[in-house]
N, CA and C atoms as a LAMMPS dump frame, in Angstrom:
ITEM: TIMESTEP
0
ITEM: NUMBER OF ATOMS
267
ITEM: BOX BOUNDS ff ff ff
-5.0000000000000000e+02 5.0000000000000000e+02
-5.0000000000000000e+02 5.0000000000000000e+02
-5.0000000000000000e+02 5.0000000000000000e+02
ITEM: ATOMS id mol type element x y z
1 1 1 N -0.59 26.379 5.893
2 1 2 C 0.22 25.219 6.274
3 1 3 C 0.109 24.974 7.761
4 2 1 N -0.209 23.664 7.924
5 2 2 C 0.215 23.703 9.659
6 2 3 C 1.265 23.074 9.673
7 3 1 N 1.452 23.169 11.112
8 3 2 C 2.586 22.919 12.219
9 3 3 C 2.496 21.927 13.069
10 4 1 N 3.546 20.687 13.06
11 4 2 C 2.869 19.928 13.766
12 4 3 C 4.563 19.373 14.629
13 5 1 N 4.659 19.314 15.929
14 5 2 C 5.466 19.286 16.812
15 5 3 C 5.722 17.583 16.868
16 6 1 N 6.925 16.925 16.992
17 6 2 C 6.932 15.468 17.148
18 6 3 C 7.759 15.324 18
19 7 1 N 7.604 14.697 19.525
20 7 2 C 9.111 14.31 20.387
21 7 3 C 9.719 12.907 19.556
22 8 1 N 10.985 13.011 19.714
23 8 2 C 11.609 12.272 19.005
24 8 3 C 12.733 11.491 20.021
25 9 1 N 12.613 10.197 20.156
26 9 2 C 13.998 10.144 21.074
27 9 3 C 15.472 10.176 21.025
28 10 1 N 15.961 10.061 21.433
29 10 2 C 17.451 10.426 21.535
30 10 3 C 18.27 9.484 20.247
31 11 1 N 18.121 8.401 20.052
32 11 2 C 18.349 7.642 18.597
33 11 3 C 17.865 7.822 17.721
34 12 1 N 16.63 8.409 17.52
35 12 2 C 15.414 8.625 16.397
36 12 3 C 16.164 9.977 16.053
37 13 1 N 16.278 10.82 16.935
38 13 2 C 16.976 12.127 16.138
39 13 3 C 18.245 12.055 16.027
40 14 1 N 19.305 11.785 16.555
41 14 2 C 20.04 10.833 15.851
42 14 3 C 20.566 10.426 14.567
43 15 1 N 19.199 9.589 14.37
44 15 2 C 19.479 8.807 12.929
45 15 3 C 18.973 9.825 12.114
46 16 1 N 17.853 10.388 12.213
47 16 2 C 17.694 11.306 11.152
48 16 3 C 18.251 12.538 11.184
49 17 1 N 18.817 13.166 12.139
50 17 2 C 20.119 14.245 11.803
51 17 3 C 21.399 13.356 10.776
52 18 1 N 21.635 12.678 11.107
53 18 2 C 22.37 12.149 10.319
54 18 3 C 22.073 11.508 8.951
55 19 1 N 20.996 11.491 8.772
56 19 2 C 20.486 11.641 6.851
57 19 3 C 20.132 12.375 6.504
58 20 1 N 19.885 13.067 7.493
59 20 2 C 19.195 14.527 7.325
60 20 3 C 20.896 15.297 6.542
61 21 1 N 21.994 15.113 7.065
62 21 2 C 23.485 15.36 6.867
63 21 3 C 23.888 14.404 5.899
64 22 1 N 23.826 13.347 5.537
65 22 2 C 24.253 13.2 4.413
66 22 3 C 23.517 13.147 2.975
67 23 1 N 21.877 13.352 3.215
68 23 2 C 21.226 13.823 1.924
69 23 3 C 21.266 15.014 1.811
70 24 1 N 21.885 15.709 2.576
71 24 2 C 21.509 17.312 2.578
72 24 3 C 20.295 17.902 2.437
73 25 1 N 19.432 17.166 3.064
74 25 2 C 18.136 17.499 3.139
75 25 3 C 17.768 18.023 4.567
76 26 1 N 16.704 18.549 4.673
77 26 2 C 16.433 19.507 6.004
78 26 3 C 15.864 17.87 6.84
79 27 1 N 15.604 17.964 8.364
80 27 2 C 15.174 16.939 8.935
81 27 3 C 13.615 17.383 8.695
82 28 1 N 13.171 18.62 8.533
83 28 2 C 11.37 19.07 8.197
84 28 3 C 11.219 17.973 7.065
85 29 1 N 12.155 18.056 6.053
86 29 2 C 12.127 17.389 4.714
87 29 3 C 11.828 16.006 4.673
88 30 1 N 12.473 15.116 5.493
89 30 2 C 12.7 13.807 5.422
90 30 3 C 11.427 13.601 6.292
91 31 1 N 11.375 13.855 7.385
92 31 2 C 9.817 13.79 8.611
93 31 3 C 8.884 13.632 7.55
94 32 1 N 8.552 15.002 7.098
95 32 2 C 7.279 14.776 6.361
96 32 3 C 7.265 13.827 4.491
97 33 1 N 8.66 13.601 4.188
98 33 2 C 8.622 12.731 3.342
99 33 3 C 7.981 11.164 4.155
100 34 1 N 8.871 11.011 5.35
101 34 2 C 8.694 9.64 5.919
102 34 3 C 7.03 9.469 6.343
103 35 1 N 6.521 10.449 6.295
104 35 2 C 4.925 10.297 7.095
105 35 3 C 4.257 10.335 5.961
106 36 1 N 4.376 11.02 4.96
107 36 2 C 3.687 10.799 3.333
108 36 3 C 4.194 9.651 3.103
109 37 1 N 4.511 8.978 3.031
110 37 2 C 5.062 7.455 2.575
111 37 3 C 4.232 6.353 3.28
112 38 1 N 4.368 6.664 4.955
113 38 2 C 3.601 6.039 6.051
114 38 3 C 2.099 6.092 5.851
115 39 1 N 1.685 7.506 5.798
116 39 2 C 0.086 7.405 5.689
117 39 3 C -0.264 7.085 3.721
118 40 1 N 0.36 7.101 3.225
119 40 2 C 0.121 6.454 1.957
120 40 3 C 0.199 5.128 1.99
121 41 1 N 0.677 4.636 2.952
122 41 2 C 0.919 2.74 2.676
123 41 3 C -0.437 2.281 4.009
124 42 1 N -0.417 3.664 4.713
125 42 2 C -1.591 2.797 5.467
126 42 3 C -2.79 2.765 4.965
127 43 1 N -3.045 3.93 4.546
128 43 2 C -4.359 4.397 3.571
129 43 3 C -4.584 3.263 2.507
130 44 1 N -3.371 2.669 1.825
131 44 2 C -3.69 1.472 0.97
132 44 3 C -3.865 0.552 1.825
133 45 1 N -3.344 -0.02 2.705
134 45 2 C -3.807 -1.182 3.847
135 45 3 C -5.126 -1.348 4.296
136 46 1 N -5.796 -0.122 4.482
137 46 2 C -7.195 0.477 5.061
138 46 3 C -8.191 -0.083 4.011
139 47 1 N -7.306 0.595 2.481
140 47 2 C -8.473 0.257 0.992
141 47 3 C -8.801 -1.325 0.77
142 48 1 N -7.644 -1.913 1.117
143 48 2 C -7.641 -3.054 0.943
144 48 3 C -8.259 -4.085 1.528
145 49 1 N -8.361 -3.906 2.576
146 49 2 C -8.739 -4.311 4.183
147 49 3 C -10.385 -4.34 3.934
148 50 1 N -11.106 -3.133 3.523
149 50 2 C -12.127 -3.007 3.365
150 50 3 C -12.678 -3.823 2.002
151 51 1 N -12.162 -3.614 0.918
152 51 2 C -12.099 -4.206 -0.104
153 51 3 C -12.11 -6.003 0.151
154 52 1 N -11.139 -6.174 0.658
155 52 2 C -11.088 -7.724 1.221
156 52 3 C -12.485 -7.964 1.522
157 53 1 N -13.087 -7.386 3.037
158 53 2 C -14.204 -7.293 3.614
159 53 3 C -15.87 -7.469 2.979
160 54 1 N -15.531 -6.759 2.031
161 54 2 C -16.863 -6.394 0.323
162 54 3 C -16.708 -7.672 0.072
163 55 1 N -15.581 -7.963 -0.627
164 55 2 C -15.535 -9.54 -0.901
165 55 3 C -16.589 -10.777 -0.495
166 56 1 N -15.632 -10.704 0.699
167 56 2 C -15.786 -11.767 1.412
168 56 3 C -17.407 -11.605 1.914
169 57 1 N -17.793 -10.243 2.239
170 57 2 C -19.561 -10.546 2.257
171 57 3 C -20.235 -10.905 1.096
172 58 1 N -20.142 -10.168 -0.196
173 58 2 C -20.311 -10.373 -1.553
174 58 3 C -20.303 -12.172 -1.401
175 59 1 N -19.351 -12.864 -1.122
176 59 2 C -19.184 -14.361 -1.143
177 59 3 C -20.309 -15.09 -0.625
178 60 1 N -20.498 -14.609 0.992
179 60 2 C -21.251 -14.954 1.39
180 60 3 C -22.779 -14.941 1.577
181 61 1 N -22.966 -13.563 0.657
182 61 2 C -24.176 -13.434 0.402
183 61 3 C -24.646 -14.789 -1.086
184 62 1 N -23.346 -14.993 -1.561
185 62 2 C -23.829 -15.078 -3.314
186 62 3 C -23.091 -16.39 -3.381
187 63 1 N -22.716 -16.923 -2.728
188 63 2 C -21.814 -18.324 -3.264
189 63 3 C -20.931 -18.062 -4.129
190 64 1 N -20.562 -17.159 -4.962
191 64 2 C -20.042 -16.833 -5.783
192 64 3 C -18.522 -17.114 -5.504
193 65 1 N -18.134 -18.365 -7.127
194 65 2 C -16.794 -18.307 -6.927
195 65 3 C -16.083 -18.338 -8.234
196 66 1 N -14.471 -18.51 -8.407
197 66 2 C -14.084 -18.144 -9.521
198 66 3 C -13.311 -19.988 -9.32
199 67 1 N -13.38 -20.808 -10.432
200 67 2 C -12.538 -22.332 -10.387
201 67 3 C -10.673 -21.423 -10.158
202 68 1 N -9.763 -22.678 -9.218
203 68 2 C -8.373 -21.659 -9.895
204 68 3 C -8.081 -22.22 -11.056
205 69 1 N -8.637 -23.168 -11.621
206 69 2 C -8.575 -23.309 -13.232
207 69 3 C -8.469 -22.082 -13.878
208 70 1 N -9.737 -21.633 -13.687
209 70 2 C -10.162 -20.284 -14.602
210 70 3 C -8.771 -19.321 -14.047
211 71 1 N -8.316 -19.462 -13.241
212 71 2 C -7.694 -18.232 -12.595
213 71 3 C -6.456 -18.131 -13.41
214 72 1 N -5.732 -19.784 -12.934
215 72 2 C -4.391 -20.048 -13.731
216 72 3 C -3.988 -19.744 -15.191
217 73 1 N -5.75 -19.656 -15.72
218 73 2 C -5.969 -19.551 -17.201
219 73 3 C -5.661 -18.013 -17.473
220 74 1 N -6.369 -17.383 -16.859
221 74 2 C -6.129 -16.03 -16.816
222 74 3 C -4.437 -15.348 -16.843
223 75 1 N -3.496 -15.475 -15.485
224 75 2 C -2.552 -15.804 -15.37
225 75 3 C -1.619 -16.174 -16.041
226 76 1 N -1.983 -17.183 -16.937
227 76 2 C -0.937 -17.369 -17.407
228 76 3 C -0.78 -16.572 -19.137
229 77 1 N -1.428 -15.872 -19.147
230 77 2 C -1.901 -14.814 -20.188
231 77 3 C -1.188 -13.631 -19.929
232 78 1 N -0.528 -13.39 -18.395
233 78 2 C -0.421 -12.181 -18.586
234 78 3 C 1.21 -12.286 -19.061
235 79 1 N 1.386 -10.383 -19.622
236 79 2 C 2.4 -9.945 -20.452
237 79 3 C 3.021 -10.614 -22.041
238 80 1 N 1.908 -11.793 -22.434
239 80 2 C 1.656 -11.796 -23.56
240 80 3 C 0.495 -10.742 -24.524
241 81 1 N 1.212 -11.377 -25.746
242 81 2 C 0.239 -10.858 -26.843
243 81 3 C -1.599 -11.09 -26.46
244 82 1 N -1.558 -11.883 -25.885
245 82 2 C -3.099 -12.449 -25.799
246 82 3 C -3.383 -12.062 -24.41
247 83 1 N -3.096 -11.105 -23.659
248 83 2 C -3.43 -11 -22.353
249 83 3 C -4.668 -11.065 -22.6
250 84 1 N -5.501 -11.572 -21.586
251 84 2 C -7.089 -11.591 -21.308
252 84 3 C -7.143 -10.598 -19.473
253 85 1 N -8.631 -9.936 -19.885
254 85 2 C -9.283 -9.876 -19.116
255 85 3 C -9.336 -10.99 -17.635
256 86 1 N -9.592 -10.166 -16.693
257 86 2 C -10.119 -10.839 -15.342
258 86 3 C -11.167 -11.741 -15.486
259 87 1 N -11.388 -12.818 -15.08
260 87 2 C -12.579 -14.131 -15.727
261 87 3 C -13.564 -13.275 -15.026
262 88 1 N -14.768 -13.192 -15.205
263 88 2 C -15.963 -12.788 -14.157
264 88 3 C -16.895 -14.311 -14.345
265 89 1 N -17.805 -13.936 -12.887
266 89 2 C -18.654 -15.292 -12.884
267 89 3 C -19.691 -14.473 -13.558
């Protein structure tokens, strides 16, 4: 396991001594809950970001597009009996 030291300022510890006191949870507890939460939402921001990126070259290499006809069509399928598939070109 490592060890990892954080200055915290005078409100920041603070607030989390004080949830740290009424969840009865340790402040180690909540820190590294709050930073697993943090680097999990950035890590999806990152996937996405890049993903976007694929896209949008994919586009521009290929003209490739979807009508929002087709899209709305799709859409409006979902959480019925008849859900469909993603349209592909």
């Amino acid at each position: 396991r490592a060890m990892l030291g954080v200055r915290l300022d005078a409100e920041l510890e603070r607030r989390l001594a004080a949830l740290a006191k009424k969840t009865k949870r340790s402040k180690s507890y909540l820190a590294k809950e709050a930073l697993e939460r943090y680097i999990e939402q950035e890590e999806t921001r990152e996937y996405e970001r890049r993903e976007t990126l694929a896209r949008w070259e994919h586009y521009q290499e290929t003209g490739e597009t979807l009508s929002e006809k087709a899209i709305e069509a799709w859409l409006d399928t979902w959480g019925s009996e008849q859900e469909q598939p993603c349209p592909a070109k």
